[in-house]
MDAnalysis code that builds the backbone (N, CA, C; Angstrom):
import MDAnalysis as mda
import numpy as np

u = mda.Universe.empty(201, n_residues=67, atom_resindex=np.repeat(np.arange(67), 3), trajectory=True)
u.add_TopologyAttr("name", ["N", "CA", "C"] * 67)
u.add_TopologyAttr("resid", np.arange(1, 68))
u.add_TopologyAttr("resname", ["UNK", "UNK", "UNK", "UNK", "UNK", "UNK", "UNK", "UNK", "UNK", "UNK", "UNK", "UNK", "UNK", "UNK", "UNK", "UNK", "UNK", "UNK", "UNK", "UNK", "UNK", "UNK", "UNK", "UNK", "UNK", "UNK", "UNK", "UNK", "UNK", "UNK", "UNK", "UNK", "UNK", "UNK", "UNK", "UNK", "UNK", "UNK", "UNK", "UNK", "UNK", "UNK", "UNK", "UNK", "UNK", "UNK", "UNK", "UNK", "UNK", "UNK", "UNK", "UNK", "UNK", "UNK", "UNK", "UNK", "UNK", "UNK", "UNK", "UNK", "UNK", "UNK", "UNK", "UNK", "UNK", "UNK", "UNK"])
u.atoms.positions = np.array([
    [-32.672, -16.143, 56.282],
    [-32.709, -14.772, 55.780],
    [-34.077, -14.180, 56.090],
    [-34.308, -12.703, 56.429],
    [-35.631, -12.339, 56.449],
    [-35.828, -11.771, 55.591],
    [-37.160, -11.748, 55.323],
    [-37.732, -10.927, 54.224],
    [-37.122, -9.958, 53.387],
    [-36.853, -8.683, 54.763],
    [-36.348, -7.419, 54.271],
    [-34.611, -7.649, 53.235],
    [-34.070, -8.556, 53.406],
    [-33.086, -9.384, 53.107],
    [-33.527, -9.959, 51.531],
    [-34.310, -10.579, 51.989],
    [-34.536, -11.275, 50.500],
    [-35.111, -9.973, 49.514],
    [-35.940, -9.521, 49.821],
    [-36.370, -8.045, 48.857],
    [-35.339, -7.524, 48.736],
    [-34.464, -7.074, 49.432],
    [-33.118, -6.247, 49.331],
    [-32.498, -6.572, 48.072],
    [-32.048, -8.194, 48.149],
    [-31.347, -8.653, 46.907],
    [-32.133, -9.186, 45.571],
    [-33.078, -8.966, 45.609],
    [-34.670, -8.962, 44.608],
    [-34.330, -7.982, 43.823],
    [-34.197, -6.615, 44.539],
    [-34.096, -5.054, 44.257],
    [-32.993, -4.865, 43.752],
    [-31.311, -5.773, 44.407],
    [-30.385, -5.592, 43.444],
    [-30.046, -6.126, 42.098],
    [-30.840, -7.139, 42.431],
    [-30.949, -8.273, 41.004],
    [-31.601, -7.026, 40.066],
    [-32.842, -7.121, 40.164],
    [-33.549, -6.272, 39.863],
    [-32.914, -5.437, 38.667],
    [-31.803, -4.505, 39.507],
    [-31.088, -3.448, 39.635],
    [-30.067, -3.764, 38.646],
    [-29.324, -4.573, 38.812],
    [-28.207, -5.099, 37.811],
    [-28.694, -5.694, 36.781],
    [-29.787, -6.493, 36.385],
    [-30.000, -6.702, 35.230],
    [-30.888, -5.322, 34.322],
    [-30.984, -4.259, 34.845],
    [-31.648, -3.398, 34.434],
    [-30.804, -2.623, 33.502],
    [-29.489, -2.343, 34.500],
    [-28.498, -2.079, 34.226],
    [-27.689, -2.526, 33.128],
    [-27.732, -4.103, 32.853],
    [-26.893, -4.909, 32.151],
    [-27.544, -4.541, 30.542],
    [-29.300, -4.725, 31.174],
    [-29.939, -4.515, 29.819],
    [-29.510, -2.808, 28.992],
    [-29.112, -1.825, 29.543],
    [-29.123, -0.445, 29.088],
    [-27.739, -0.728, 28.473],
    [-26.770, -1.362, 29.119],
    [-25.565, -0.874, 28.721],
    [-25.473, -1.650, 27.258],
    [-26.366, -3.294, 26.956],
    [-26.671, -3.679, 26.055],
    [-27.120, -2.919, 24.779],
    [-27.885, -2.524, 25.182],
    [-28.625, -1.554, 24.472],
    [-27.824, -0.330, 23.922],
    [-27.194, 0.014, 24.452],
    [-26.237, 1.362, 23.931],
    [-25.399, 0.788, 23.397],
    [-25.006, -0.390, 23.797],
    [-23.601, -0.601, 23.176],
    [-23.660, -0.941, 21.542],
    [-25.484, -1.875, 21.276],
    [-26.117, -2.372, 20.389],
    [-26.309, -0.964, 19.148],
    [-26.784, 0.181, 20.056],
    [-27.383, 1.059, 19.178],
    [-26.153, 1.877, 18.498],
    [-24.645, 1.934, 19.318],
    [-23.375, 2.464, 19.510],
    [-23.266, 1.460, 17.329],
    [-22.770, 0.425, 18.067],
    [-22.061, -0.576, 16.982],
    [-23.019, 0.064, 15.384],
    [-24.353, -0.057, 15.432],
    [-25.233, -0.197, 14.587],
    [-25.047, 1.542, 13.880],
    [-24.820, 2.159, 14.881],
    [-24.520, 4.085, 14.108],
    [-22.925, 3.898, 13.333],
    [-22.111, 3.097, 14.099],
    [-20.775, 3.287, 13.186],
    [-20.670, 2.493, 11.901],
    [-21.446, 1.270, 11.818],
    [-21.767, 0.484, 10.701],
    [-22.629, 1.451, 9.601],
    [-23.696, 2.328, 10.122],
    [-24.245, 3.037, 9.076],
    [-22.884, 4.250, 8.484],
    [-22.304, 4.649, 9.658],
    [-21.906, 5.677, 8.908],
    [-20.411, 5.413, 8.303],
    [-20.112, 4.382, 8.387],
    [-19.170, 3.318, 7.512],
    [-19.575, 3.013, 6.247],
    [-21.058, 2.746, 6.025],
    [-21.053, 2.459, 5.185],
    [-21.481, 3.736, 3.971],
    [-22.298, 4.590, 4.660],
    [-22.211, 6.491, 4.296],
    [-21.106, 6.502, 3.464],
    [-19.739, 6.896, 4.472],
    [-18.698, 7.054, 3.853],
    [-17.920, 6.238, 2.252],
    [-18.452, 5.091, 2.995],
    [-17.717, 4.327, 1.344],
    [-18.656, 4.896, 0.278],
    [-19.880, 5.227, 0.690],
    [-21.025, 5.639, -0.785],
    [-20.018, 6.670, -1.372],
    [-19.488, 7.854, -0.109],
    [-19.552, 9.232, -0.860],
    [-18.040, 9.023, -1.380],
    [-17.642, 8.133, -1.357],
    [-16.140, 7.821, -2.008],
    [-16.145, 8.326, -3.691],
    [-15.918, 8.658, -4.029],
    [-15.708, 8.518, -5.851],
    [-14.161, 7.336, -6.177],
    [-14.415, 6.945, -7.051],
    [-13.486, 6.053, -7.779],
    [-12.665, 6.478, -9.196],
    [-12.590, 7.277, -9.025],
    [-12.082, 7.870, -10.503],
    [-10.641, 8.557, -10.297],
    [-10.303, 8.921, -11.732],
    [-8.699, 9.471, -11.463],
    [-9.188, 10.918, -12.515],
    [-8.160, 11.983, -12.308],
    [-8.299, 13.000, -12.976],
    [-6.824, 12.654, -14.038],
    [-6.872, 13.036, -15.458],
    [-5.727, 12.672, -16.544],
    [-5.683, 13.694, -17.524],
    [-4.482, 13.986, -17.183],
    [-4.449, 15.437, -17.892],
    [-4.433, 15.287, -19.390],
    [-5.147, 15.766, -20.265],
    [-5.074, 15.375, -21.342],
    [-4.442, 16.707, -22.224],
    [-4.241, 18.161, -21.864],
    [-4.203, 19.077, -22.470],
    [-3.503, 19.742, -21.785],
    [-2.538, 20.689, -21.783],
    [-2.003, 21.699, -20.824],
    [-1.121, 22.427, -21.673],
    [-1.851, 23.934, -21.372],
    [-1.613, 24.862, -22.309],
    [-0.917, 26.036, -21.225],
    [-0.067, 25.971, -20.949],
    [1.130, 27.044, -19.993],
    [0.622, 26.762, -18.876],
    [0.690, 25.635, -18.305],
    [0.499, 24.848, -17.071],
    [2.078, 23.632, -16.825],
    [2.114, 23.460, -15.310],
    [3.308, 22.746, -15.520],
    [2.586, 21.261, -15.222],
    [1.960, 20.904, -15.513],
    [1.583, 19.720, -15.629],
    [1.818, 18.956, -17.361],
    [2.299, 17.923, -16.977],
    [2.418, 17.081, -18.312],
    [1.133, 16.636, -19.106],
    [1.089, 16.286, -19.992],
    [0.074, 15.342, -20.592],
    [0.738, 14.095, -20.167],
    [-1.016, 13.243, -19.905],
    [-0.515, 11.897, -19.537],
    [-0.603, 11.697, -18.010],
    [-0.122, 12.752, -17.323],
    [-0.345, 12.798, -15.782],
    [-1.297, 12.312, -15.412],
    [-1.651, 11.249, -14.468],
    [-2.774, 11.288, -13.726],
    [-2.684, 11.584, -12.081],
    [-3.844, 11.788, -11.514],
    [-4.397, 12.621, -10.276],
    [-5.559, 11.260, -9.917],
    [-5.123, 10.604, -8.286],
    [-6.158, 10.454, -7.563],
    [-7.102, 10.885, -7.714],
])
């Protein structure tokens, strides 16, 4: 092989692990934004039920509950 040959594939090596490293990297920084905003979402969740306790010329029952 000559030189210009061996630099050539130096430069693609080079080249593809440069490459390999970015797509790493995004894919790393990708995963790590949907985990935060996974976990965002469960914060802004509430856990509670709404239960009607009173209803004064409403057609809702007493006793009803609401998600």
């Amino acid at each position: 092989m000559t030189l210009e040959a061996i630099l050539l594939a130096l430069r693609l090596l080079a080249g593809g692990l440069l490459l390999a490293f970015v797509v790493a990297l995004f894919l790393t920084i990708r995963r790590d934004i949907a985990l935060a905003a996974t976990q965002v979402s469960a914060r802004r969740r509430t856990h509670g039920q709404l239960v009607v306790i009173a209803a004064h010329e409403l057609p809702h029952a007493v006793g009803t509950t609401y998600p």
